[in-house]
Backbone as CSV, one residue per row, in Angstrom:
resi,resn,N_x,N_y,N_z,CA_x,CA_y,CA_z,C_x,C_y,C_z
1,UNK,75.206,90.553,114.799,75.784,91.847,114.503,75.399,92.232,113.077
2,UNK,74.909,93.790,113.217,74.565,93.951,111.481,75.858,94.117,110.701
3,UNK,75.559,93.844,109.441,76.241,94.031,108.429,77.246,95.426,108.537
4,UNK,76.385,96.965,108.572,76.987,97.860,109.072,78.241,97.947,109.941
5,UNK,78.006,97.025,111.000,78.893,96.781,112.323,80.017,96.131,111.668
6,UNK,80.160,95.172,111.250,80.770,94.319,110.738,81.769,95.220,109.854
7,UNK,81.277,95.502,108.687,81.922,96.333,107.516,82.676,97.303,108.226
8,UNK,82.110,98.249,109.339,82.823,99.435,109.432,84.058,98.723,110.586
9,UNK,83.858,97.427,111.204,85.067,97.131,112.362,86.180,96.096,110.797
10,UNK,85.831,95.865,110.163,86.239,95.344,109.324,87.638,96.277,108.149
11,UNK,86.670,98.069,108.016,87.594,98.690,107.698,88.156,99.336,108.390
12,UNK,87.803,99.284,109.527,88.523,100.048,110.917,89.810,99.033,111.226
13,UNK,90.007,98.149,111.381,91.011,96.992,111.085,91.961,97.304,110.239
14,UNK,91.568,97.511,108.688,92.402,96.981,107.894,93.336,98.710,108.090
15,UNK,92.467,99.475,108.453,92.690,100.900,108.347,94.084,101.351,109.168
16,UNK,94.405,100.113,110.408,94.957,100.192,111.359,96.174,99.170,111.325
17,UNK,96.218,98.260,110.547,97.474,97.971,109.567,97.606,99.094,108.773
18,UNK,99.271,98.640,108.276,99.667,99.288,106.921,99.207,99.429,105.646
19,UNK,97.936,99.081,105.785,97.209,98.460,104.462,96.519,100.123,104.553
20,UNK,96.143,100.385,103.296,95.344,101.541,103.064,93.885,101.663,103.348
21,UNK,93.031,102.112,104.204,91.769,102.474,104.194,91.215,103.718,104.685
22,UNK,89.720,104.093,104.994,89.495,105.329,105.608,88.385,105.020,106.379
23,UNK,88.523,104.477,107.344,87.926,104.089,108.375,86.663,105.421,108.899
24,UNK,87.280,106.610,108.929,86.339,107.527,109.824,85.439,108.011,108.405
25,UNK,85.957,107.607,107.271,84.584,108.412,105.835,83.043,107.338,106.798
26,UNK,84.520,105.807,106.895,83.386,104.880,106.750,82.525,105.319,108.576
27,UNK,82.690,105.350,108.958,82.330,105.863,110.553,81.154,106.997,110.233
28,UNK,81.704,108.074,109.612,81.143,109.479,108.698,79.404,108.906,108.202
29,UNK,79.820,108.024,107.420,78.830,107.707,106.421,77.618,107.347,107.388
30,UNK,77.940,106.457,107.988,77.292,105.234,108.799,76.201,106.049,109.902
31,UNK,76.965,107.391,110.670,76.404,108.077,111.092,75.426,108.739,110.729
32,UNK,75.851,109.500,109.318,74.999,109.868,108.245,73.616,108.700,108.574
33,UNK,73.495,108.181,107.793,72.884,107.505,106.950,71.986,106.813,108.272
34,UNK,72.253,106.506,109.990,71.885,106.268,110.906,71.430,105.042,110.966
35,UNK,72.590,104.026,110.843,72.128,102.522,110.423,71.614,101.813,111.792
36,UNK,73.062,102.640,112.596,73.126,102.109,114.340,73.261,102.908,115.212
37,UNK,73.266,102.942,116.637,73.072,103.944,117.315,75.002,104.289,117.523
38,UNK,75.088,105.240,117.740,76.571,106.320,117.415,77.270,105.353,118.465
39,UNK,76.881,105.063,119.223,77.851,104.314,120.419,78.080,103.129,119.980
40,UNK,77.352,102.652,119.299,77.755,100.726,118.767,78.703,101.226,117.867
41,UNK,78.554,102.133,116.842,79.369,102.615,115.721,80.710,102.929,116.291
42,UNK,80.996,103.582,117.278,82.160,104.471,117.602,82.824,102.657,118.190
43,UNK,82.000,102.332,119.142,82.757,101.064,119.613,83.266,100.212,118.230
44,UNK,82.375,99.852,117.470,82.644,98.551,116.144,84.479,99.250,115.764
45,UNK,84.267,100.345,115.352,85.458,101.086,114.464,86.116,100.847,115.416
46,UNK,86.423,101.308,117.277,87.601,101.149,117.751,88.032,100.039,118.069
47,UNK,87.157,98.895,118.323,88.040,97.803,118.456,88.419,97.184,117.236
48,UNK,87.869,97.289,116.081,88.652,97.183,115.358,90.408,98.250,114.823
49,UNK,89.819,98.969,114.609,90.880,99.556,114.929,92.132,99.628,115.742
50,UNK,91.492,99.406,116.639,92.483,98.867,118.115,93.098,97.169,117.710
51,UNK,92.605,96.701,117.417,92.736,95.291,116.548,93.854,94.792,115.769
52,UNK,93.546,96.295,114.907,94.753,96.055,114.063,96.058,96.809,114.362
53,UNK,96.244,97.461,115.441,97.054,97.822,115.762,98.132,96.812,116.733
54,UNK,96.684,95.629,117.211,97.373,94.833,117.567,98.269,94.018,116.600
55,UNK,97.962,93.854,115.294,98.567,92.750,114.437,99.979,93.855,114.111
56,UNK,100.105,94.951,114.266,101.431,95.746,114.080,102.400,95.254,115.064
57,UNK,101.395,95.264,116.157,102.390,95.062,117.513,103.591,93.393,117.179
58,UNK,101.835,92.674,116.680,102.745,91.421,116.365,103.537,91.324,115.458
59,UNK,103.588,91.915,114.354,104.271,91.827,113.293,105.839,92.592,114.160
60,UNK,106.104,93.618,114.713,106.985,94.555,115.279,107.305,92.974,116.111
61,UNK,106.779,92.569,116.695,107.292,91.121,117.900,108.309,90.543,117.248
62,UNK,107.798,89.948,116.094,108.051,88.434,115.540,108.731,88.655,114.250
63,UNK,108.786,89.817,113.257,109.377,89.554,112.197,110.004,90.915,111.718
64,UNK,110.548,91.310,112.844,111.633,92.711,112.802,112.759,92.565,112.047
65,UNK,113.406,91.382,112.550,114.505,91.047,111.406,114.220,90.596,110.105
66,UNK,113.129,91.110,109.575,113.079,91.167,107.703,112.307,92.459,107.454
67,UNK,113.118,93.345,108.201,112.728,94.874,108.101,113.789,95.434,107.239
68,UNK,114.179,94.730,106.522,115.445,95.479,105.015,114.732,94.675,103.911
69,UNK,114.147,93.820,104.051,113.574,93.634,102.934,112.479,94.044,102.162
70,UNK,112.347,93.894,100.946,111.571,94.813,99.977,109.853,94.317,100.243
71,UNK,109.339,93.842,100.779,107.687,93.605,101.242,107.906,93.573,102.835
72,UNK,108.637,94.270,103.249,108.580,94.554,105.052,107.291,95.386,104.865
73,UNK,106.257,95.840,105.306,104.846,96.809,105.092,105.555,98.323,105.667
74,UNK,106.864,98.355,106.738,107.234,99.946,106.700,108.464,100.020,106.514
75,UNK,108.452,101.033,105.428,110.097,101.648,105.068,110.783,102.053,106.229
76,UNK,112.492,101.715,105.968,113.120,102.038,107.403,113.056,103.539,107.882
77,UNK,112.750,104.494,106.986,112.776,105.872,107.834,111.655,106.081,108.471
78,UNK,110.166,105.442,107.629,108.979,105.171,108.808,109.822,105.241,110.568
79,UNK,110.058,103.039,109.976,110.344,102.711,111.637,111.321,103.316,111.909
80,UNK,112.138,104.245,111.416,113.497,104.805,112.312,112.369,105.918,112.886
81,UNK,112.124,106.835,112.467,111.561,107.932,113.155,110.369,107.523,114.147
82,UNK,110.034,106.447,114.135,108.781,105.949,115.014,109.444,105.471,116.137
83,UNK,110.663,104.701,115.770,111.517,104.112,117.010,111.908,105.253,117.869
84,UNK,112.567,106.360,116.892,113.335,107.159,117.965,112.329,107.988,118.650
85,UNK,110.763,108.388,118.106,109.515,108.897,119.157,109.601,108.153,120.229
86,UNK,109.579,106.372,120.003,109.142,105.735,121.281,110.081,105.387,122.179
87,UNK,111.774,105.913,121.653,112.858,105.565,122.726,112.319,107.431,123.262
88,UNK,112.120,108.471,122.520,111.977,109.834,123.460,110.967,109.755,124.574
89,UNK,109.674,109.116,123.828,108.509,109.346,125.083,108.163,107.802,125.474
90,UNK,108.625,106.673,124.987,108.116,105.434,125.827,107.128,105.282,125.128
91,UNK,106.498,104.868,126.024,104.760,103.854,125.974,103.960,105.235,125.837
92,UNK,104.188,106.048,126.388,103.264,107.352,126.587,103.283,108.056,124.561
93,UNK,103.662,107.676,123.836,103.926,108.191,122.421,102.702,107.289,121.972
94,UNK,102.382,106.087,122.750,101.024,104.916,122.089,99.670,106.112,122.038
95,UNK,99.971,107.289,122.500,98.624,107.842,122.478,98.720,109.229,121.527
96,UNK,99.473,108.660,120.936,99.462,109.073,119.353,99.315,108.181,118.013
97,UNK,98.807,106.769,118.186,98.537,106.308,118.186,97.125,105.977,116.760
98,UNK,96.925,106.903,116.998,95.452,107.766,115.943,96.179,108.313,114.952
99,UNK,97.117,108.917,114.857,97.642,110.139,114.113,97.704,109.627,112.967
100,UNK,97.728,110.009,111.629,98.567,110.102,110.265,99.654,109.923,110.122
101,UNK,100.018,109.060,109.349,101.515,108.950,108.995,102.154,108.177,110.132
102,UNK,102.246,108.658,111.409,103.445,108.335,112.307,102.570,107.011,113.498
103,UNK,101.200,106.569,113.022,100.470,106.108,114.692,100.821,104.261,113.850
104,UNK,100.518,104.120,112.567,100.705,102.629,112.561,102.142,102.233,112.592
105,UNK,103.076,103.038,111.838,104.455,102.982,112.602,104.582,102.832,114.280
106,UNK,104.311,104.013,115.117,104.535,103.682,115.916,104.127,102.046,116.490
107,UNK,102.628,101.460,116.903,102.617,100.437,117.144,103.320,99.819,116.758
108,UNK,104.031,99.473,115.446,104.934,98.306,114.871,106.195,98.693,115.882
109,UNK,106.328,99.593,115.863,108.181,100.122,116.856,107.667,99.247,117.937
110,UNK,106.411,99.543,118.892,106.082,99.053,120.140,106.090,97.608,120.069
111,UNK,106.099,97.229,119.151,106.102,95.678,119.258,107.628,95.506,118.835
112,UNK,108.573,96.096,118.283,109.960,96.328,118.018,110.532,96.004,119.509
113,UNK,110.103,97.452,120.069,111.133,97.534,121.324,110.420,96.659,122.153
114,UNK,109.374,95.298,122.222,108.950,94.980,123.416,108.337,95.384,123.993
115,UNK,107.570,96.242,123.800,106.075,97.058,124.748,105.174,95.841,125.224
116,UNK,105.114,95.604,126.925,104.261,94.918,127.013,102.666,94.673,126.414
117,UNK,101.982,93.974,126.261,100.950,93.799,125.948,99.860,94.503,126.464
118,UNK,99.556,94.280,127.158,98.115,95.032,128.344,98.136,96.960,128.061
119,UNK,99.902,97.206,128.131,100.283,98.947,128.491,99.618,98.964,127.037
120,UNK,100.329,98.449,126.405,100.172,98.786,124.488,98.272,98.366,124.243
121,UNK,97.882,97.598,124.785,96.519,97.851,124.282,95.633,98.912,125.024
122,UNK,95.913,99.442,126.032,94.839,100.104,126.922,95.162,101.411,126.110
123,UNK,96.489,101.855,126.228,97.059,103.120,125.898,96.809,103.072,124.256
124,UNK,96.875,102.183,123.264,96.526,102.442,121.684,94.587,102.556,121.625
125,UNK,94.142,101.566,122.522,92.270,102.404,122.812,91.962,103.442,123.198
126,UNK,92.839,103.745,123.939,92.240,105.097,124.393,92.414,106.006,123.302
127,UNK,93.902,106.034,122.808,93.885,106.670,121.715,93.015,106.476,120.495
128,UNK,92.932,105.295,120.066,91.416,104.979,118.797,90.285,105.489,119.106
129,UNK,89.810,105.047,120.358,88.265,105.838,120.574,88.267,107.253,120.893
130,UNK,89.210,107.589,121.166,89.061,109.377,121.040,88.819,109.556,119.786
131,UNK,90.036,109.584,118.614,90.111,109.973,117.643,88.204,109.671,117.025
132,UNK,87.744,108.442,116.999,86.274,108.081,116.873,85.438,109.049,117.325
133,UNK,85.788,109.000,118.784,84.783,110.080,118.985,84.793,111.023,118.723
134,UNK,85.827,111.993,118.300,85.678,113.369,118.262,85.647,113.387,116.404
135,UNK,85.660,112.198,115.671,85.145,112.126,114.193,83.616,111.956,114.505
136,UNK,82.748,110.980,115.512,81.400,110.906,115.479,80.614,112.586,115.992
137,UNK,81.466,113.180,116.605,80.628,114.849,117.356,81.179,115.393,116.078
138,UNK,82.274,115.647,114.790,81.742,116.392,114.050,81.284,115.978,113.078
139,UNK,80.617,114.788,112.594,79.846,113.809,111.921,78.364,114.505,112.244
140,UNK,77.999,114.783,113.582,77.123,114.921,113.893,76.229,116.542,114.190
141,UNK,77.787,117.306,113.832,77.893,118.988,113.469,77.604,119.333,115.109
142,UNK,78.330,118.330,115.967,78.363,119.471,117.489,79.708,120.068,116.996
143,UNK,80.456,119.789,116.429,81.328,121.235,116.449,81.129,122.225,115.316
């Protein structure tokens, strides 16, 4: 795997924890610059991406009860307002998933309330590789 591949599933990951990154500049660039063909690119970023949404899920599993403490990665009005999206719409809110602000919260809730595994990964990909793709078509000025 090139370097390219690597780097961009690498910040597509971290992008998808609570940790700060910008996954689609790096997606942006990559396209630009035409290291790899748009489909390896769009894939590298979503499974990473998708990736790290899994480590929310786990973190939401396994260490909910040290969600008052001061290095929990989301403040409680985050997970309150993410919880009460995913008690309104369920599993079906995972395909928001992409969004700003409210999509790495949500996964952490989904691993809160118990979202099976399989629902929570199919439904948080679908949502990552959209968002990818429709950053790689205007990367590429079809819109």
């Amino acid at each position: 795997m090139s370097s390219s591949l690597l780097g961009l599933f690498g910040i597509s990951f971290l992008a998808a924890t609570l940790l700060p990154a910008q996954s689609e500049l790096g997606l942006s660039s990559l396209i630009y610059l035409k290291t790899e063909p748009v489909v390896l690119l769009i894939f590298a970023a979503s499974l990473g991406n998708t990736l790290g949404s899994v480590v929310n899920w786990a973190i939401g599993r396994g260490a909910v009860r040290f969600s008052d403490a001061s290095w929990f990665p989301v403040k409680a009005d985050k997970l309150e307002k993410a919880t009460k999206w995913y008690h309104r719409y369920g599993r079906w809110s995972l395909l928001l998933s992409w969004a700003p602000v409210i999509g790495d919260p949500l996964t952490l809730a989904a691993g809160v309330l118990k979202e099976p595994f399989w629902p929570f990964f199919v439904l948080v990909a679908i949502a990552k590789t959209g968002r990818y793709i429709v950053v790689a078509l205007i990367a590429m000025n079809v819109f």
